[in-house]
Backbone bond lengths (Angstrom), bond angles and torsions (degrees), N, CA, C in turn:
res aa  C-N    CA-C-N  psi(-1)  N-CA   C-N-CA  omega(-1)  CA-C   N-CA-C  phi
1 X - - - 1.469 - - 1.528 110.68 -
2 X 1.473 111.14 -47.88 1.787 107.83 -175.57 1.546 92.75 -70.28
3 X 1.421 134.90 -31.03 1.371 108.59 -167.74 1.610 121.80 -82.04
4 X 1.323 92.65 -10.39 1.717 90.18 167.97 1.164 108.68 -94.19
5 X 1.575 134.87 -20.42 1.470 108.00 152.12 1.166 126.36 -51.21
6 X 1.236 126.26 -45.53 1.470 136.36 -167.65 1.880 85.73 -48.80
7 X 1.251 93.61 -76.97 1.762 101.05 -170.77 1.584 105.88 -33.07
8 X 1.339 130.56 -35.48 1.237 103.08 -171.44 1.559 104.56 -99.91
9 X 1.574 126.20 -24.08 1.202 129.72 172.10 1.852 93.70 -39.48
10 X 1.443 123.86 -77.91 1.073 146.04 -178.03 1.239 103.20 -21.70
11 X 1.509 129.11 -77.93 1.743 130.86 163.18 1.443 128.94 -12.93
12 X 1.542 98.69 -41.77 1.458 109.16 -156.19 1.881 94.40 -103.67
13 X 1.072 114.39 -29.79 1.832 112.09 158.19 1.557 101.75 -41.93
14 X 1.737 104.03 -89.89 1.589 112.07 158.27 1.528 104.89 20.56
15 X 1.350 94.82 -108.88 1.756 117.43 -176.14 1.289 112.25 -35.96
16 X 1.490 136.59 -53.66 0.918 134.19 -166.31 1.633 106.44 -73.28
17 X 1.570 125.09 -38.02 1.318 123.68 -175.56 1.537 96.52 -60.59
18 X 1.688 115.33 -55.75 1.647 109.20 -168.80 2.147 102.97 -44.46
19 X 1.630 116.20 -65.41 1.086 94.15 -175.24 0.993 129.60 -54.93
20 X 1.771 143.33 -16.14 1.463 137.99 173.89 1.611 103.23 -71.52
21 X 1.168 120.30 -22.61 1.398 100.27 172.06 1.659 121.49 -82.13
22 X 1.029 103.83 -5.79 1.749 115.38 174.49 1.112 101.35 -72.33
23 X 1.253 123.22 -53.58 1.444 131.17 -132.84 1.516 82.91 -100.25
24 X 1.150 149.80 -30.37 1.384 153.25 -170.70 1.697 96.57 -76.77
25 X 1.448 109.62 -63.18 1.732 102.47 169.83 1.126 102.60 -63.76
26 X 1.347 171.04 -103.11 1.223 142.45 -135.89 1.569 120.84 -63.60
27 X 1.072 124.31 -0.83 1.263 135.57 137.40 1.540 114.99 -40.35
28 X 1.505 112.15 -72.13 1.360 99.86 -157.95 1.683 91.90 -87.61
29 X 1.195 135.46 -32.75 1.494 126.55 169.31 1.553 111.52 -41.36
30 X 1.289 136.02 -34.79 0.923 141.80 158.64 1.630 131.43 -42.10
31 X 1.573 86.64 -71.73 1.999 101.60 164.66 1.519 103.37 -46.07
32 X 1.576 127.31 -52.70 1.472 111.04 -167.75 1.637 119.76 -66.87
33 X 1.454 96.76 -40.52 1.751 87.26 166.58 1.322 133.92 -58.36
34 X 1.329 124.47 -37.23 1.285 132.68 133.90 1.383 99.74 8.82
35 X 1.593 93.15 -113.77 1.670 105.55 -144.79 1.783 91.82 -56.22
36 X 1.457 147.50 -41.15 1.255 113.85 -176.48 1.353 118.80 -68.11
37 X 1.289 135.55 -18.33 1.238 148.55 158.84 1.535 113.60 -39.08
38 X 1.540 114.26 -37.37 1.420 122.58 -173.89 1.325 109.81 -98.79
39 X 1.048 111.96 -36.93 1.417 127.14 170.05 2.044 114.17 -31.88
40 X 2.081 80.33 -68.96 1.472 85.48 -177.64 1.685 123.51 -56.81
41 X 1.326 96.54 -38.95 1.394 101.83 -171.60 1.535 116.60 -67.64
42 X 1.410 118.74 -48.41 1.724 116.10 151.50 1.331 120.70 -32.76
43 X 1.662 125.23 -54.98 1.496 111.83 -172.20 1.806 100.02 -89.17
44 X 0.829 128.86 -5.72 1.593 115.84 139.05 1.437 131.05 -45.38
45 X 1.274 103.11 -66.19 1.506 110.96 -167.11 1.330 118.01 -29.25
46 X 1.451 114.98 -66.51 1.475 122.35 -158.70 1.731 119.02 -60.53
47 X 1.713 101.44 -8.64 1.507 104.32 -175.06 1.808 94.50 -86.84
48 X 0.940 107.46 -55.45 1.740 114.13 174.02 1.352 121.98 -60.90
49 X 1.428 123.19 -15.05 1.347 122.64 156.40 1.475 121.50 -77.20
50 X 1.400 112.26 -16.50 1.550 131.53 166.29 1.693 108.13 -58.88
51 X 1.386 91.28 -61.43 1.943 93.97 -171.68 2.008 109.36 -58.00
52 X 1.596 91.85 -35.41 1.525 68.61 -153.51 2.128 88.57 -87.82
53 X 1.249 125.62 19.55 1.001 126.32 158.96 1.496 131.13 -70.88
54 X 1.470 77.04 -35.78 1.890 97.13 172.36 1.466 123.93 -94.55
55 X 1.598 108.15 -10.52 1.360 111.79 151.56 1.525 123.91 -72.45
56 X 1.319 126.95 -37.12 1.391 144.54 148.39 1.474 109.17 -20.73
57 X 1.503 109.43 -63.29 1.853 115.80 -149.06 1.580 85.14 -74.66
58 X 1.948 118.57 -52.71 1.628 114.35 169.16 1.153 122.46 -2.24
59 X 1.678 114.73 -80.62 1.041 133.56 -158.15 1.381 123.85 -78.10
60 X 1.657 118.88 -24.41 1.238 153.28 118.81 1.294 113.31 -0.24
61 X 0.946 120.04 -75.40 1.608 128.34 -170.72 1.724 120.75 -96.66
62 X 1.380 116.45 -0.55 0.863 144.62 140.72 1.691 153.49 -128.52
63 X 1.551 94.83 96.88 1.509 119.92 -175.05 1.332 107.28 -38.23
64 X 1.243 125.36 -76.16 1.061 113.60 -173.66 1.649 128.84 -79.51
65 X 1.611 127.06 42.53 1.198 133.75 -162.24 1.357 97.04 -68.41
66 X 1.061 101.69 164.72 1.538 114.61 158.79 1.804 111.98 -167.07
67 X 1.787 96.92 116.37 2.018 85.23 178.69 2.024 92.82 -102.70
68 X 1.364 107.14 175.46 1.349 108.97 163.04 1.363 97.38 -104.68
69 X 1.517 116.80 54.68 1.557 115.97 133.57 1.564 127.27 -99.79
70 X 1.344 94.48 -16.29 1.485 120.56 -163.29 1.564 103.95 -101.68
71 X 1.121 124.25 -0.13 1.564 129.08 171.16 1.282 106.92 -55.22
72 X 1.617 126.17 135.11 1.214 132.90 147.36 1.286 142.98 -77.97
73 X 0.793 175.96 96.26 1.576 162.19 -90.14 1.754 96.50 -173.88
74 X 1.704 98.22 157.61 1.043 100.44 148.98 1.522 127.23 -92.77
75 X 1.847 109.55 151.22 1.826 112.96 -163.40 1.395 107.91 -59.60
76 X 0.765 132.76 90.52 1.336 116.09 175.30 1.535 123.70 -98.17
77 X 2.077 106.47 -36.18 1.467 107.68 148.21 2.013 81.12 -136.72
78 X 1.839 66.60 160.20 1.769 93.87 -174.91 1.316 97.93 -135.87
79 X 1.432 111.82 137.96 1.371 128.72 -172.07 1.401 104.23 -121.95
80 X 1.564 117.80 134.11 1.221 127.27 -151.08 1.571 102.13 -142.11
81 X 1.547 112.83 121.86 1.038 119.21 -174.78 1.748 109.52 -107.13
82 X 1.272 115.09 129.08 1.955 122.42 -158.42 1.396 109.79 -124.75
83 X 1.324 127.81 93.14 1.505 126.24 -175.98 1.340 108.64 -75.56
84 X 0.911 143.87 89.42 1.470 117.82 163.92 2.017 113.20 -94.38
85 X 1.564 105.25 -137.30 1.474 115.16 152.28 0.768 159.77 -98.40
86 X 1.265 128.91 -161.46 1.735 101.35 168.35 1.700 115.40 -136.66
87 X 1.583 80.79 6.74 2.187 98.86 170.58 1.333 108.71 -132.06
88 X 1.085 108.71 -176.57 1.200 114.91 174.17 1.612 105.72 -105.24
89 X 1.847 95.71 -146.70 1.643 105.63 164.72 1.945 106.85 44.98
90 X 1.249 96.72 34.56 1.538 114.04 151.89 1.438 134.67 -133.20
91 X 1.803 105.19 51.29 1.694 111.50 -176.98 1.199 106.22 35.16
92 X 1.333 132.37 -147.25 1.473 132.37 -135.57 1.830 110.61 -110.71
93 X 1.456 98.84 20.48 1.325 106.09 -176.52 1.649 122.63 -57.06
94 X 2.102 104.33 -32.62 1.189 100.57 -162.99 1.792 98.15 -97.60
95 X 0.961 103.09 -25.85 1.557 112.62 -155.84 2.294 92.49 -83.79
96 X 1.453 113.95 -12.97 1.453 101.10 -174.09 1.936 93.99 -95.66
97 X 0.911 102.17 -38.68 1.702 82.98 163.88 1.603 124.63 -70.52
98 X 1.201 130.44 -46.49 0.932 139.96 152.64 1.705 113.96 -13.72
99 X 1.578 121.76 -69.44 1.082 111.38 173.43 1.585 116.87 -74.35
100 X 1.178 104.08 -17.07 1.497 103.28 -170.95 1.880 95.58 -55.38
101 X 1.258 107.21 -71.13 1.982 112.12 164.93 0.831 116.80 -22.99
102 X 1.812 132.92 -52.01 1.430 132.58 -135.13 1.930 79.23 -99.95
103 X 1.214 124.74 -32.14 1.773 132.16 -173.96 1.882 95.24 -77.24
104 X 1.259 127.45 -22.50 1.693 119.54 162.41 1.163 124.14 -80.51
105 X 1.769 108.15 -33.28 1.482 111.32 -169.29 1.955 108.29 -72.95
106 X 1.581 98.80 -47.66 1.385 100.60 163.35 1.434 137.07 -45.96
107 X 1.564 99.19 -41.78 1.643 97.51 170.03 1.752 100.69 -87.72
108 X 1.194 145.27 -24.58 1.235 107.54 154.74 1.552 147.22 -63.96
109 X 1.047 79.49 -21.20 1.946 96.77 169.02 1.246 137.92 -74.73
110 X 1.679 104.80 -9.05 1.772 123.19 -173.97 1.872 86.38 -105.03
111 X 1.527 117.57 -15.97 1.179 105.72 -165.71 1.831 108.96 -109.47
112 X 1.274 98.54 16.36 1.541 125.54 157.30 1.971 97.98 92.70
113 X 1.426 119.41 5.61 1.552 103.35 174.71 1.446 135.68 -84.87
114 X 1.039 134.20 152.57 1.199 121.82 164.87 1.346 148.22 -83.14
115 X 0.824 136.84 120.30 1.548 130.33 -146.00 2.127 108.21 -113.98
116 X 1.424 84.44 120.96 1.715 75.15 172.46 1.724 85.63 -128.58
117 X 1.532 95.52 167.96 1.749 130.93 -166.17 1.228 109.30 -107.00
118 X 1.255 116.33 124.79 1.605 121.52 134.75 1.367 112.78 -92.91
119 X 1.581 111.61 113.92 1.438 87.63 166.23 1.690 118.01 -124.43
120 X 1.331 119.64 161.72 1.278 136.25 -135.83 1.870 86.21 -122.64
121 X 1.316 127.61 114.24 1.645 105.38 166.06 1.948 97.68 115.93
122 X 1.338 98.86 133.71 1.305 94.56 177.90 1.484 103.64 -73.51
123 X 1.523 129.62 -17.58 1.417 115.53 171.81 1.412 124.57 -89.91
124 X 0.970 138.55 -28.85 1.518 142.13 125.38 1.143 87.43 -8.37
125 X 1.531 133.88 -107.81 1.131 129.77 -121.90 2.126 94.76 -78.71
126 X 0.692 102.02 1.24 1.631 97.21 173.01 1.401 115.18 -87.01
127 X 0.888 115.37 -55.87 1.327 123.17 -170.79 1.731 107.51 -81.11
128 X 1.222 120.17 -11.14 1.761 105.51 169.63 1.424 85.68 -94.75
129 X 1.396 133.92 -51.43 1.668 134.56 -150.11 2.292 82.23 -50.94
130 X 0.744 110.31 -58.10 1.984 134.01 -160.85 1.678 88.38 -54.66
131 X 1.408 119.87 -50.36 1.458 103.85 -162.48 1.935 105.52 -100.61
132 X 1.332 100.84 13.54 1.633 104.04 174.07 1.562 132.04 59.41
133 X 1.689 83.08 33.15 2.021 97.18 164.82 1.491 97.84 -71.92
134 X 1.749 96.46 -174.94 1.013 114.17 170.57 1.625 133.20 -108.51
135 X 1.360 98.19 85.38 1.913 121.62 -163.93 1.530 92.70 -76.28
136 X 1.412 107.07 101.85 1.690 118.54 169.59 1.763 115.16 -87.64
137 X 1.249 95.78 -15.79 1.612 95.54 156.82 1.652 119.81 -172.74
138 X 1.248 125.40 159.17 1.493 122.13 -149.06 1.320 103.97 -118.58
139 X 0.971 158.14 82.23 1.557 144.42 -175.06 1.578 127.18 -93.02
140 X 1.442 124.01 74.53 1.604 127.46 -160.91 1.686 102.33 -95.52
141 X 1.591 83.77 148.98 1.795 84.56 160.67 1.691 96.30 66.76
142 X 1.062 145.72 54.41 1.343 144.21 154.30 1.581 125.06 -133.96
143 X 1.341 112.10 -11.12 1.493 111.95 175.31 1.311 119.68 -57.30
144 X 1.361 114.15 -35.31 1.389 103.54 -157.19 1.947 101.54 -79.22
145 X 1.656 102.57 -35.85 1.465 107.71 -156.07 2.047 97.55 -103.36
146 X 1.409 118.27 42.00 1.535 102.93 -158.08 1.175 93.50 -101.25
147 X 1.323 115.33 175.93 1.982 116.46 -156.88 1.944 78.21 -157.54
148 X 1.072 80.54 179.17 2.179 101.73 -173.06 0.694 98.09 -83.79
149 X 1.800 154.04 -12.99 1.282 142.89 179.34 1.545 111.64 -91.10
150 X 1.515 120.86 -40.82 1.235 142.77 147.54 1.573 107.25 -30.01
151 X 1.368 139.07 -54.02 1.285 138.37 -160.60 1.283 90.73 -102.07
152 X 1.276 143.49 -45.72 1.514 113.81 163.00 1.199 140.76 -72.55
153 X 1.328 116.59 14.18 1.722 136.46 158.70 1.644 106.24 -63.04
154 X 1.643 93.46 -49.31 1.608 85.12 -175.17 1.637 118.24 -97.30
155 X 1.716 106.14 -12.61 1.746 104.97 172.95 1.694 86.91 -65.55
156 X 1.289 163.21 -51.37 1.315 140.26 -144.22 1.413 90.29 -94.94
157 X 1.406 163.14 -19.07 1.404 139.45 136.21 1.225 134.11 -32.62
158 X 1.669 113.02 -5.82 1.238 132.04 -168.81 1.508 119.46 -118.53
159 X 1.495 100.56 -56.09 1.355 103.14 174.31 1.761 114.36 -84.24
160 X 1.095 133.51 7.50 1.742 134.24 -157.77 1.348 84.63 -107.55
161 X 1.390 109.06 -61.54 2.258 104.38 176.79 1.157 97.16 -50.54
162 X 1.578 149.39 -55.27 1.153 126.31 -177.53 0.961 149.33 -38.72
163 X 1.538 107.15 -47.60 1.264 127.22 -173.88 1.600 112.27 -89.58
164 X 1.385 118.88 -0.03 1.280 120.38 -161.74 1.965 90.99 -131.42
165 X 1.445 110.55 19.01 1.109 127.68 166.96 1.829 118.18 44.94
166 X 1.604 91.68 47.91 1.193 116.80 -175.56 1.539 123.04 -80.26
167 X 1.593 107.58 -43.30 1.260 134.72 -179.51 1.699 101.05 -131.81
168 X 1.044 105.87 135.42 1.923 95.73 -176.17 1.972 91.71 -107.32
169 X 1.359 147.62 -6.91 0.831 99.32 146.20 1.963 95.09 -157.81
170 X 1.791 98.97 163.51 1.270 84.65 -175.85 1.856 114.64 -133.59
171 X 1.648 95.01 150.40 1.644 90.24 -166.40 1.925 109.04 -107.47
172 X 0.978 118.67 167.12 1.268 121.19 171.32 1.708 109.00 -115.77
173 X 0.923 105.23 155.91 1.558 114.96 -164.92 2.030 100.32 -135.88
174 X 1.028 132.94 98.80 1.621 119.00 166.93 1.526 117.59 -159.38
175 X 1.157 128.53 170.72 1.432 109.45 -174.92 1.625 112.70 -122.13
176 X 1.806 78.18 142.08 2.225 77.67 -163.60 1.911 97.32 -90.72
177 X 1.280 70.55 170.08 1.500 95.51 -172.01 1.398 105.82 -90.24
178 X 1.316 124.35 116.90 1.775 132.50 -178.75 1.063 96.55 -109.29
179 X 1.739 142.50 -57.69 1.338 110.33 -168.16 1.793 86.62 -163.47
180 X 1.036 115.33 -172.69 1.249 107.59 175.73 1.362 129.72 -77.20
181 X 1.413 115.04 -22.75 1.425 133.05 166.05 1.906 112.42 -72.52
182 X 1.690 113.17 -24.03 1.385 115.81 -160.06 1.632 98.51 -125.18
183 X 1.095 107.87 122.05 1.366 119.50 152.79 1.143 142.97 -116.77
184 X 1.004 147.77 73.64 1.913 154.35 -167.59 0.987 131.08 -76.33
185 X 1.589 116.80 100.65 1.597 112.51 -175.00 2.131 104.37 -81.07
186 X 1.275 93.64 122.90 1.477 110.01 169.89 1.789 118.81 -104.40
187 X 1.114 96.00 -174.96 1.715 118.62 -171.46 1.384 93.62 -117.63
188 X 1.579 129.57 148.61 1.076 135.96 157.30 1.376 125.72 -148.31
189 X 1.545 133.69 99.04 1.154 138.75 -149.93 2.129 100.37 -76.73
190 X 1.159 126.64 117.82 1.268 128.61 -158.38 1.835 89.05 -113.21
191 X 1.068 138.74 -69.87 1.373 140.58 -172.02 1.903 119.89 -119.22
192 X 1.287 98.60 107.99 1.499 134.42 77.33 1.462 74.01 -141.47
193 X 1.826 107.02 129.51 1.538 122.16 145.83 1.354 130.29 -9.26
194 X 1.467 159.44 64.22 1.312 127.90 141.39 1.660 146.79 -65.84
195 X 1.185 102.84 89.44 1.621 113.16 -170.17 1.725 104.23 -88.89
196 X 1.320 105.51 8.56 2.132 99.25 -159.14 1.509 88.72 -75.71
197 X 1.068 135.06 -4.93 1.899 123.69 170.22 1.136 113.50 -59.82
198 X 1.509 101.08 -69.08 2.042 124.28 -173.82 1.331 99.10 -78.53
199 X 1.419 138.55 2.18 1.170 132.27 -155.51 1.651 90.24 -107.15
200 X 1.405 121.55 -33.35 1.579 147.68 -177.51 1.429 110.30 -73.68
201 X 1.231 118.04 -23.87 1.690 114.47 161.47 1.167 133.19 -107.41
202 X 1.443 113.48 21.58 1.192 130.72 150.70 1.510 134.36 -105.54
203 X 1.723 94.23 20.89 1.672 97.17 -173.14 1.494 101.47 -71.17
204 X 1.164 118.74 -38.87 1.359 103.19 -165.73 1.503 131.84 -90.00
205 X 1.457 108.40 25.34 1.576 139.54 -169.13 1.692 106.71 -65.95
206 X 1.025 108.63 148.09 1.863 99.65 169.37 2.017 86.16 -96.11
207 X 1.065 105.70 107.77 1.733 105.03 -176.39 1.818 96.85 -118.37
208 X 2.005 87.77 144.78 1.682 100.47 172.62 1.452 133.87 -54.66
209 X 1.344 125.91 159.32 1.088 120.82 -154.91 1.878 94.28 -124.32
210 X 1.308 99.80 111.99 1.998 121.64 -156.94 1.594 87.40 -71.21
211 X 1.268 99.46 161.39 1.153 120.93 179.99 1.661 120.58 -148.59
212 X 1.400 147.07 95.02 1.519 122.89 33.62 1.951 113.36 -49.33
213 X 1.642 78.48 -58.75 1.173 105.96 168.46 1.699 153.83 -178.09
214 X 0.864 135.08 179.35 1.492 120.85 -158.10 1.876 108.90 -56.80
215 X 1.203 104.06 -30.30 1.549 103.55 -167.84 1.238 91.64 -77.43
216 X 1.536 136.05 -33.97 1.578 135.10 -132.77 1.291 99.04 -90.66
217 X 1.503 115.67 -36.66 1.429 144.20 179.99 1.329 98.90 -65.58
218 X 1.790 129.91 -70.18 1.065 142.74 175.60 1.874 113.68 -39.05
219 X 1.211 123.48 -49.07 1.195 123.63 -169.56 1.950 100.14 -90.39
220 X 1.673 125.11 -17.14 1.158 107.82 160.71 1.336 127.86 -71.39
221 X 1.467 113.70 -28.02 1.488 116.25 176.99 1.308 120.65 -53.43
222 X 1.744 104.47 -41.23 1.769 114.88 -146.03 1.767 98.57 -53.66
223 X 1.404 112.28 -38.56 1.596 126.82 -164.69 1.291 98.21 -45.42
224 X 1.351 121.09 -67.45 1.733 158.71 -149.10 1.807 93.51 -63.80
225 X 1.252 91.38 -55.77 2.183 121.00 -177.46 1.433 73.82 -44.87
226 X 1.404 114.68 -100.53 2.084 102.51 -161.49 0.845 121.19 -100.61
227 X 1.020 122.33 51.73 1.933 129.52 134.43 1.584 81.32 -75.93
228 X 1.719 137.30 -61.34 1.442 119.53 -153.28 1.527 96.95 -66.57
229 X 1.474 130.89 -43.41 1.154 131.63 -167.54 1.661 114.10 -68.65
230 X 1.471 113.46 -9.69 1.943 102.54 177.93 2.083 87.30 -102.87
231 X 1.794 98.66 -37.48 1.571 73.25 -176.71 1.538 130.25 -81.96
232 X 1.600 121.56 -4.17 0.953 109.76 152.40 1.907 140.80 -77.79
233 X 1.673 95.14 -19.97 1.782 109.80 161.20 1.422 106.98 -39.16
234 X 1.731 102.48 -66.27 1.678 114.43 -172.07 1.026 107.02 -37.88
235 X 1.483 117.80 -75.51 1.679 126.34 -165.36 1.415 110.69 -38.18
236 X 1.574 92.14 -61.38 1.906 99.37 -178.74 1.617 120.45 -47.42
237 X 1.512 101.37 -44.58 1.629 109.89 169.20 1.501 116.96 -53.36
238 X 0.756 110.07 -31.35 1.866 130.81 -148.84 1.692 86.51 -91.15
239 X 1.842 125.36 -47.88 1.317 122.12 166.87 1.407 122.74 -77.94
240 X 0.968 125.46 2.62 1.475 136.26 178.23 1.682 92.63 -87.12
241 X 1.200 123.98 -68.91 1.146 129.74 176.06 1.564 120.96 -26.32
242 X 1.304 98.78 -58.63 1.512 109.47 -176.21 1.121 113.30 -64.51
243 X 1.807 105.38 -33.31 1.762 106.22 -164.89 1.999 102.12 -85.31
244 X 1.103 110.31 -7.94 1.629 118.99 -155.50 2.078 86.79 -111.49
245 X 1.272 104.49 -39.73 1.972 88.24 164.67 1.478 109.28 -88.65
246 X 1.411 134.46 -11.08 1.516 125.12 160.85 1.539 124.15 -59.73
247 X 1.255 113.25 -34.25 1.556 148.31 142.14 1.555 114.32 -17.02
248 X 1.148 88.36 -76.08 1.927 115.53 -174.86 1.132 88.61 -51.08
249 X 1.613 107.86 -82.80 1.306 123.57 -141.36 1.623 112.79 -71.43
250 X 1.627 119.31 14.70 1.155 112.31 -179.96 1.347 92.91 -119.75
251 X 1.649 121.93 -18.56 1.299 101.46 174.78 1.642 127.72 -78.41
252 X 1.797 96.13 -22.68 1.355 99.61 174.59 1.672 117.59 -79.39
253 X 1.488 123.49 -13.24 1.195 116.39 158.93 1.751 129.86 -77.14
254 X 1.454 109.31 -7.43 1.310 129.74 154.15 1.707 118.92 -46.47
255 X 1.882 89.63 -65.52 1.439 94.62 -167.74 1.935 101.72 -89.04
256 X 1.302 126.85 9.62 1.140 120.92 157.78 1.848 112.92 -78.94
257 X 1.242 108.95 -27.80 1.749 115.54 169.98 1.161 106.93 -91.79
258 X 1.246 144.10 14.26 1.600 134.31 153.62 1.495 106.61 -113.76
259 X 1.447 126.69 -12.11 1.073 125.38 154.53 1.801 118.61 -84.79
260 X 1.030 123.33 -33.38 1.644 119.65 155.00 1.536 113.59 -32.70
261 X 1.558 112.44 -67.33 1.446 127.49 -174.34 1.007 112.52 -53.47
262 X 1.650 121.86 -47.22 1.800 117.98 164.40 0.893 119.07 -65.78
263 X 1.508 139.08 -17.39 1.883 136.66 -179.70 1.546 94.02 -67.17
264 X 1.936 93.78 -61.90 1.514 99.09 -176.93 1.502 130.44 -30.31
265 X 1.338 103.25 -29.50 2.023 115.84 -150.71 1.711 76.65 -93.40
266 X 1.033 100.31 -41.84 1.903 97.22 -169.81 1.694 116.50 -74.88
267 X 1.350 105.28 -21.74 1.725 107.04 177.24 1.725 102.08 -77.30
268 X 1.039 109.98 -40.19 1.974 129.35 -153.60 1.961 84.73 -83.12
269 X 1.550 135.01 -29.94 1.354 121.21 159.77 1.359 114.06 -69.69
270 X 1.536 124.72 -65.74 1.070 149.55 144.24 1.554 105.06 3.20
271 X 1.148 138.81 -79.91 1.364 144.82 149.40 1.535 141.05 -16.97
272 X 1.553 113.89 -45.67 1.258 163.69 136.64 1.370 115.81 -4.49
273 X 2.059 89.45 -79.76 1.460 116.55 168.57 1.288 118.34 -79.62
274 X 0.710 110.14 0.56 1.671 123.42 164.58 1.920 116.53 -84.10
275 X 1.259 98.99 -67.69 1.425 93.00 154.67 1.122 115.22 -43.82
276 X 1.627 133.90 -99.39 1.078 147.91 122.90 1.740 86.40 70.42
277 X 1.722 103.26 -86.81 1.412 112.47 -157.33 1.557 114.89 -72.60
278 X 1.494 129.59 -28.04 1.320 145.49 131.25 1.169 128.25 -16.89
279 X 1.336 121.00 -66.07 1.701 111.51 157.89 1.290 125.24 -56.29
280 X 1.449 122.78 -49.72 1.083 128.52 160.89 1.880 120.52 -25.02
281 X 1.285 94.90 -61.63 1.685 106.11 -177.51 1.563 111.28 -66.37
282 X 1.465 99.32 -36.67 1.784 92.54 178.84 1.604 108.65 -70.58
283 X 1.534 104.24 -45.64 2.230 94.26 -176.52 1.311 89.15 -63.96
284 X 1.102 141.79 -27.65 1.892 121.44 -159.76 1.776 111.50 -89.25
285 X 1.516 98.75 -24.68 1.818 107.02 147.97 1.106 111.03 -80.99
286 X 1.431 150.54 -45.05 1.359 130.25 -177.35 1.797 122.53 -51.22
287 X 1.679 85.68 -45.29 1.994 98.60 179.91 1.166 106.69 -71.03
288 X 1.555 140.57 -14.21 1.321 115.36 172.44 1.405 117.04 -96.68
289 X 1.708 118.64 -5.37 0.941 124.60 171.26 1.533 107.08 -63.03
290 X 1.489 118.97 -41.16 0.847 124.97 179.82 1.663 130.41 -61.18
């Protein structure tokens, strides 16, 4: 009886060592996407902090601007852009944006709008395709490998309904990257433009003087503005991911080595009584020999 425990105690060590070594490589497969993940999105930034700087000084130097990016409308449909992933086995990374969307779409829907999807992530696109919204386009499998031409495929899915007063306004949904321990899925309202905050501390700028002109300039940027703003979401999403299954996957290789040590403690008794019952049987054959 103890030796077929042993045998299966023994099995189940086995198993558990094979999964800590999984979970240890996707561990460090994890950490490496990371830092290129962060990488990209840093030497991005500073070109897209340019545009929407110079959308700022625009509006800045002209009081009475007005682009038809910046139109308000009433909601009538709202188009909602949802980053998630495209794996799993990253704790609560996919499922806290996820509701964060599914907690907008509801309150837009009691408030009579209609809501269609972009979604970003093979889980995104699972879970709206599964509950029967309206997914106007699907984009899987691109975080890890996406380039600026890639993110303006999907900023003109975004801004062309806009402007052609398709969707009157549209939000982004993805989660930024705070640190490697923190990940936060947020909301981010992308169209109709409000810049009149940052646009207000640049009144007193000596700023350039555009040429056709300020709007013409203003309405070429906006495109360029989020293509940087979905492809830097992605990236950031795309490192949240990595940093939030590096997470996982080190805690579950944790509790695969505190579960080793308890199989262990239980084979090494297990064993024991096994001996244990062996001596026993040999003096209790010796004394009746006797």
């Amino acid at each position: 009886m103890a030796s077929g425990n042993m045998k299966d105690i023994k099995r189940r060590i086995k198993s558990v060592e094979s999964t800590m070594q999984i979970t240890k490589a996707m561990e460090l497969v994890a950490s490496s996407k990371l830092r290129k993940a962060k990488e990209k999105a840093d030497n991005a930034r500073p070109y897209f902090n340019a545009l929407y700087d110079t959308m700022c000084g625009i509006q800045a130097e002209n009081p009475g601007f007005f682009s038809q990016y910046m139109k308000k409308r009433d909601l009538k449909t709202v188009m909602l852009v949802v980053i998630a992933g495209d794996r799993g086995l990253a704790g609560g990374f996919n499922s806290n944006v996820l509701k964060l969307a599914q907690a907008r779409i509801d309150e837009l829907s009691s408030e009579g709008s209609a809501v269609k999807i972009i979604a970003v992530g093979k889980k995104s696109s699972e879970y709206f395709i599964k509950r029967g919204y309206d997914v106007v386009e699907s984009y899987v499998n691109i975080a890890e490998g996406i380039k600026i031409y890639g993110a303006a495929s999907i900023s003109d899915r975004i801004v062309h309904p806009f402007i052609k007063g398709e969707v009157d306004r549209v939000e982004l949904f993805r989660t930024e990257y705070v640190s490697p321990l923190l990940q936060r899925a947020e909301s981010l309202s992308l169209l109709p433009l409000d810049i009149s905050a940052d646009a207000a501390e640049k009144k007193d700028l000596e700023l350039p003087i555009y040429e056709p002109s300020a709007r013409d300039v203003f309405d070429s940027i906006v495109p360029k503005y989020m293509t940087g703003i979905i492809f830097g979401a992605i990236v950031d999403s795309f490192a949240s991911e990595q940093a939030a299954r590096r997470t996982a996957m080190e805690s579950a290789s944790d509790n695969a080595s505190e579960m080793i040590s308890d199989l262990s403690l239980l084979y090494n008794r297990a064993r024991q009584a096994s001996i244990t019952q062996e001596i026993t049987e040999i003096v209790g054959g010796a004394a009746a020999q006797e």
